[in-house]
C-alpha positions as MATLAB code, in Angstrom:
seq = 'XXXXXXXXXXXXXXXXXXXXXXXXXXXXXXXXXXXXXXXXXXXXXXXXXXXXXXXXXXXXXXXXXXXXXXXXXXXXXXXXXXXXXXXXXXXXXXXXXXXXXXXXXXXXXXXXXXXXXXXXXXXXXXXXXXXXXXXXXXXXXXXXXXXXXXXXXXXXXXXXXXXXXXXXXXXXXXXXXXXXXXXXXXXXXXXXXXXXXXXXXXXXXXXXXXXXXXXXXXXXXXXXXXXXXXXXXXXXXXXXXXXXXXXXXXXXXXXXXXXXXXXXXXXXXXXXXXXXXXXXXXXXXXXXXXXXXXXXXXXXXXXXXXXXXXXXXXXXXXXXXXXX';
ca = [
    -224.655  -76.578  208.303;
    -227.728  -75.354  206.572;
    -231.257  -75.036  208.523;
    -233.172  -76.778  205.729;
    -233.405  -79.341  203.316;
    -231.279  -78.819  200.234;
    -233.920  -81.530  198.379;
    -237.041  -79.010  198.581;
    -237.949  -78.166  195.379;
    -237.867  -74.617  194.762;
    -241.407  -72.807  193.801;
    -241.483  -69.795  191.285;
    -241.200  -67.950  195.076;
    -237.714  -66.929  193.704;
    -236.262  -63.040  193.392;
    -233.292  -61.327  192.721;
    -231.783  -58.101  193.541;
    -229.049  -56.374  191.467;
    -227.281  -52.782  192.479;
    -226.650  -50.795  189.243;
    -225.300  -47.433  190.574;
    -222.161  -46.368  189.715;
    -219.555  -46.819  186.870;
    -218.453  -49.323  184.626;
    -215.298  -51.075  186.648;
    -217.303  -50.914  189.591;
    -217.720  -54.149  191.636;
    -221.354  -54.967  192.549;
    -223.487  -58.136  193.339;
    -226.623  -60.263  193.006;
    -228.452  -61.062  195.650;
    -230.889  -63.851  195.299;
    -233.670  -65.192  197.806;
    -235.475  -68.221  197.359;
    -238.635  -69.674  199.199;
    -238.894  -72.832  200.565;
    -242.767  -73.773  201.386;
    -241.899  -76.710  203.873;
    -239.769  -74.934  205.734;
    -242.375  -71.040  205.282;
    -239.351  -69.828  204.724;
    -236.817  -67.664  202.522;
    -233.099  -68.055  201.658;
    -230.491  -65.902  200.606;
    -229.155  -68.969  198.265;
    -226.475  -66.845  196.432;
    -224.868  -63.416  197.210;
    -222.579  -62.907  193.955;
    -219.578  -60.306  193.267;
    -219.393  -59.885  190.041;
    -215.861  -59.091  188.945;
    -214.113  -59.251  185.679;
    -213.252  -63.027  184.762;
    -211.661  -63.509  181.289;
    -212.881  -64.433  178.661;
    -216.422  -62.536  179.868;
    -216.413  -59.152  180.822;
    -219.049  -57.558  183.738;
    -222.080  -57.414  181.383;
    -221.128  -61.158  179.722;
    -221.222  -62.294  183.123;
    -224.598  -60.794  184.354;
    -226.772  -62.392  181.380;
    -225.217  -65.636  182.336;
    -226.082  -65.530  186.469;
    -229.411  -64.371  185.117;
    -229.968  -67.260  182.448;
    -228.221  -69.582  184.674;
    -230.832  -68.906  187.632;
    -233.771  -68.997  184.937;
    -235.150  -65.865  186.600;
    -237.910  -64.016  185.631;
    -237.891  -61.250  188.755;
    -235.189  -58.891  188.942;
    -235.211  -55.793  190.782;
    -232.339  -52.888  190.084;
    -232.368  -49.455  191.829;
    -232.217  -47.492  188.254;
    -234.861  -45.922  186.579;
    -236.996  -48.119  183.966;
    -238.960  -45.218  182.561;
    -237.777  -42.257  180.760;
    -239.117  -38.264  181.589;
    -242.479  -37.307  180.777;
    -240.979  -35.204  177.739;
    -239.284  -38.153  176.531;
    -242.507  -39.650  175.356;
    -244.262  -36.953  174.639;
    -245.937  -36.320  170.942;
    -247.212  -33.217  171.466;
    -246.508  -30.351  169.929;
    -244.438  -28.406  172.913;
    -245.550  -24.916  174.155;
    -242.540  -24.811  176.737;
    -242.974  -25.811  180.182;
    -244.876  -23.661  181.763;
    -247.687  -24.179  179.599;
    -247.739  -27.882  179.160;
    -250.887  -29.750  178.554;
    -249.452  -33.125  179.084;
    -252.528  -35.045  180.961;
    -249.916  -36.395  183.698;
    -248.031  -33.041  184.159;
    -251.236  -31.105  183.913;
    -252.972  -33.707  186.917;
    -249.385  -33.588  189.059;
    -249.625  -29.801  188.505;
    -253.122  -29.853  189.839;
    -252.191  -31.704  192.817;
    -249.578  -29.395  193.697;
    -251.415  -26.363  193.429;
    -253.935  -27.999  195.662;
    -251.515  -29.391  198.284;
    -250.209  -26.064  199.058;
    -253.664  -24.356  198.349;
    -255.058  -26.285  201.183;
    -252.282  -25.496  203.085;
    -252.748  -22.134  202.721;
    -256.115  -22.164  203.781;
    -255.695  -23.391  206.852;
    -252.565  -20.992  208.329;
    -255.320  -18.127  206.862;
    -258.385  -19.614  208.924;
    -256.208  -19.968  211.830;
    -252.825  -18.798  212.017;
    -252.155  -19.888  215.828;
    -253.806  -23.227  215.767;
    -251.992  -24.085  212.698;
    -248.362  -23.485  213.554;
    -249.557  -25.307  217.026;
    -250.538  -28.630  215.232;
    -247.355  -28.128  212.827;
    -245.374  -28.659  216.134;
    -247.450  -31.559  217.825;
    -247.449  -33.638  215.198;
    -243.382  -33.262  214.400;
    -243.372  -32.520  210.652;
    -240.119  -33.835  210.133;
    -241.750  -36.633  208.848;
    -244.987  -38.470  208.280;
    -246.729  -40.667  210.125;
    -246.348  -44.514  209.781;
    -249.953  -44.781  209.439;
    -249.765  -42.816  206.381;
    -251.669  -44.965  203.417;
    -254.718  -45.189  205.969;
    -254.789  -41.017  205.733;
    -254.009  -40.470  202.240;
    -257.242  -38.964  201.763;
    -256.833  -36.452  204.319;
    -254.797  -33.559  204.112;
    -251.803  -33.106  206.123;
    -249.648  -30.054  207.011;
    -246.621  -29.655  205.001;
    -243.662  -29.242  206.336;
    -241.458  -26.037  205.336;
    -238.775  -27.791  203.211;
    -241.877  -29.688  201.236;
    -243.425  -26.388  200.621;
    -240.342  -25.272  199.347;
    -240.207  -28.349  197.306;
    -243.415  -28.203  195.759;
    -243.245  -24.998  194.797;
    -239.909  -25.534  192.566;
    -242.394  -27.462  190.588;
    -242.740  -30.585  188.065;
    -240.057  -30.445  185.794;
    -241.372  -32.754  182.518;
    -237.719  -33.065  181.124;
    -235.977  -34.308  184.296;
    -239.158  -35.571  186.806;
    -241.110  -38.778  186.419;
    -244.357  -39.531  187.807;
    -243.069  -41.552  190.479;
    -241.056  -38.632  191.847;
    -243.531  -36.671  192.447;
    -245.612  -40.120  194.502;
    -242.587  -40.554  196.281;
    -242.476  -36.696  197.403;
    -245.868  -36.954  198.686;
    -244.681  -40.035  200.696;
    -241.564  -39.814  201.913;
    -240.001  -36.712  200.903;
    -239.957  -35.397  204.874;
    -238.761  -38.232  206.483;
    -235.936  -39.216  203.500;
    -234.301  -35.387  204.415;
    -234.185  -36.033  207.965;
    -232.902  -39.358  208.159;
    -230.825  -39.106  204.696;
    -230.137  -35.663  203.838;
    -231.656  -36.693  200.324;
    -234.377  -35.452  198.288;
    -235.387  -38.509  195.859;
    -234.243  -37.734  192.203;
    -234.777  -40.416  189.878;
    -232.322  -39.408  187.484;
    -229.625  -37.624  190.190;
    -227.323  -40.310  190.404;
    -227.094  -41.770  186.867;
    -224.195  -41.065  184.179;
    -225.176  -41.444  180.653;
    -222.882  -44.134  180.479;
    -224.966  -46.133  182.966;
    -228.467  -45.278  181.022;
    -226.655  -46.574  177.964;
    -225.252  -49.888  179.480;
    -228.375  -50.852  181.198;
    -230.582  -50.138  177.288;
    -227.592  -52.664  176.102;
    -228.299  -55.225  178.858;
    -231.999  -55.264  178.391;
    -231.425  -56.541  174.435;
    -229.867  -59.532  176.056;
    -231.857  -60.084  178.890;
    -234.312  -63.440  178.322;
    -238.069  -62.302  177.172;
    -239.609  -64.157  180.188;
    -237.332  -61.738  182.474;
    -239.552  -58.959  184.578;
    -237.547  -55.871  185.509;
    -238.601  -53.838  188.487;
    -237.185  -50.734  189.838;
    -236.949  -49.689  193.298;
    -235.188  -47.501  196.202;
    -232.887  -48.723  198.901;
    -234.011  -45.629  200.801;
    -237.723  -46.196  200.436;
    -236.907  -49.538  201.521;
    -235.248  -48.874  204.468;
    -238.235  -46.303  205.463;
    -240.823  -48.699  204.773;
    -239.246  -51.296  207.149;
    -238.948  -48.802  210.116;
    -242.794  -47.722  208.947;
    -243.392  -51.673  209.767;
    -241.625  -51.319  213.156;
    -238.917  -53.826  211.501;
    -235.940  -51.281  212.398;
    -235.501  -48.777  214.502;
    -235.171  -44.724  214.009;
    -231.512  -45.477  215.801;
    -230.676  -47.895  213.079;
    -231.408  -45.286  210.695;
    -229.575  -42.671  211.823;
    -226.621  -44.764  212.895;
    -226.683  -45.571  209.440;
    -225.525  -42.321  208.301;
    -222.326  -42.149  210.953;
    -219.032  -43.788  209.280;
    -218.163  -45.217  212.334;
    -221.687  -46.667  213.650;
    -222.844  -48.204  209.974;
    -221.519  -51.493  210.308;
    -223.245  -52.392  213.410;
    -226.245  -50.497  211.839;
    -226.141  -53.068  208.812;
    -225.222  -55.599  211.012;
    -228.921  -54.561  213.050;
    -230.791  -54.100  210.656;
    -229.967  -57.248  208.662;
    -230.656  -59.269  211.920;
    -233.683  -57.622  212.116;
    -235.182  -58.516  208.947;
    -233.806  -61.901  209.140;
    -235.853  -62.393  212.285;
    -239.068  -60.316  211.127;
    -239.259  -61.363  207.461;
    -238.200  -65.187  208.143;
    -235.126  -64.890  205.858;
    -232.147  -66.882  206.374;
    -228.467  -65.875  205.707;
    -225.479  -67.630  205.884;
    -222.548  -65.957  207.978;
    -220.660  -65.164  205.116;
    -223.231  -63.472  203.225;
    -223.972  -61.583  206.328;
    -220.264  -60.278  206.537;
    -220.629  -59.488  202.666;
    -223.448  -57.608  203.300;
    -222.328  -55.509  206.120;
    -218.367  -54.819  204.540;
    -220.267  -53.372  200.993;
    -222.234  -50.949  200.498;
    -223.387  -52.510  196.868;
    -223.794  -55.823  198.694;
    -225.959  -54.144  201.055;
    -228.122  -52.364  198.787;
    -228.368  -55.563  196.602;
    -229.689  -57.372  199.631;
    -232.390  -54.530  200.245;
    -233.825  -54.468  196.517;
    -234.287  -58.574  196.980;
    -236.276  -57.833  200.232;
    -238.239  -55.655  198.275;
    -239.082  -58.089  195.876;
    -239.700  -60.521  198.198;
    -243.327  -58.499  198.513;
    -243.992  -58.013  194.464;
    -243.618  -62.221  194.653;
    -246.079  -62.451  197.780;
    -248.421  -60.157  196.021;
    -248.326  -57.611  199.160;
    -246.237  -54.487  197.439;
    -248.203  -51.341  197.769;
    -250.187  -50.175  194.512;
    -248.879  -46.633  193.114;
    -252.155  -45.105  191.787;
    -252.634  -44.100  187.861;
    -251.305  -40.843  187.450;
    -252.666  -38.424  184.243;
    -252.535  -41.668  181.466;
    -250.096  -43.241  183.280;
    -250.268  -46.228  184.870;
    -247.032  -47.226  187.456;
    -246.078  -50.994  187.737;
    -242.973  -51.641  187.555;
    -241.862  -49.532  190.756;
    -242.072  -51.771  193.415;
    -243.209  -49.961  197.202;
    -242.737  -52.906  199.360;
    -245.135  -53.636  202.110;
    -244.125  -55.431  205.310;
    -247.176  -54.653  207.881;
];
């Protein structure tokens, strides 16, 4: 029996979350949450396999749950915006030499994250490598946006990672936003180092261009990370570090999801019916469907975090969800 009243009307308080990874055949769903202002109050109203149904085929069938819904927020984990060389009119002097304003500025930064660095093992070797253990590198503090302004010690693996550089044919500016982030604490809780373009066929890039000529004008299309998600809610003391790393364990993750979906039922006000929950939990694409929607829950309250302009560019449609 439901905890509300079917009769609310339904405000423009209403996201969507879709899973895009992997291949064509591939099973995946929508997630959709809906808020209810009597009740202050959101809904997982529809938790959708798609499967093949003749006469429609997969990509028939998501322009139809998207019309049907009349939605004009959806957020995918698949990148929106092409390499900085992709739209790039310069005339190119290679790589090393590019004069690209955002490559140039992200090139700048880098040089002066490790610069800084630097300066500080050479003014004081001991003191240095004593602060690099007290404050447990292995990831950043959850306090971090207050401090952006500072400069922290880098961990080894992020020195190692800034000094491979800013590739302009493979990197996007949000990489290199999300390295200075999360990079630390998405190795040791992960094992992953966030690639926007690591886990996507060419097949995929073409599908989703197809989709988008069939997608309704009034549509919005928002990209974001299950893996940034899940780090922002343990930032918000939403989940736990053992959540996290039971995550990872093949045996543990299903009581992880299980936890961690109870948790931001319970923290987030967000109501799910039993057998969404079990969807959730059993798949993985269910799961990450489920996060994305969270995440868009705080682009539709207006509380997301703001990525700052980088070079010329300005980054909008990446959505850093903020639940403090």
């Amino acid at each position: 029996m439901p905890r509300y009243n079917s009769n609310v009307s339904i405000t423009n308080k209403t996201i969507a979350g879709m899973s895009l990874g992997g291949g064509r055949k591939e099973n995946f769903f929508f997630c959709l949450l809906e808020y209810f202002p009597s009740e202050d109050r959101w809904f997982l109203s529809q938790l959708k396999q798609v499967e093949d149904e003749k006469p429609m085929d997969r990509d028939e069938l998501i322009m139809k749950w998207i019309s049907n819904h009349q939605l004009t927020k959806l957020i995918v984990d698949f990148p929106l915006s092409r390499p900085t060389c992709d739209v790039c009119e310069l005339e190119c002097p290679g790589t090393e030499a590019c004069h690209h304003p955002v490559v140039t500025q992200i090139r700048n930064e880098i040089d002066t994250l490790l610069g800084a660095d630097q300066k500080l093992i050479y003014e004081n070797p001991k003191k240095y490598e004593q602060e690099r253990v007290e404050s447990n590198l292995v990831q950043y503090s959850k306090d971090l946006y207050a401090k952006e302004t500072t400069t922290p010690l880098l961990s080894r693996p992020f020195k190692r990672k800034l000094r491979k550089g800013y590739l302009p044919y493979w990197n996007r500016p949000v990489d290199f936003w999300i390295w200075k982030n999360f990079y630390d604490q998405a190795l040791e809780l992960f094992n992953i180092s966030y690639d926007s373009f690591g886990n996507v066929s060419i097949m995929l890039l073409n599908r989703f261009k197809y989709l988008r000529k069939h997608f309704p004008d009034e549509l919005s299309i928002f990209e974001s990370n299950t893996y940034v998600v899940l780090m922002e809610l343990y930032r918000a003391d939403i989940v736990t570090m053992k959540m996290l790393r039971e995550l990872q364990d093949i045996q543990m993750s299903p009581v992880a999801k299980l936890d961690i979906i109870r948790a931001i039922e319970n923290k987030l006000k967000i109501f799910i019916y039993e057998h969404d929950l079990e969807s959730i939990v059993k798949s993985p694409k269910a799961f990450d469907s489920f996060l994305l929607a969270v995440a868009g829950r705080s682009l539709v309250m207006n509380n997301n975090r703001k990525i700052p302009t980088i070079g010329n560019e300005t980054i909008e449609n990446f959505v850093i969800p903020n639940f403090s």
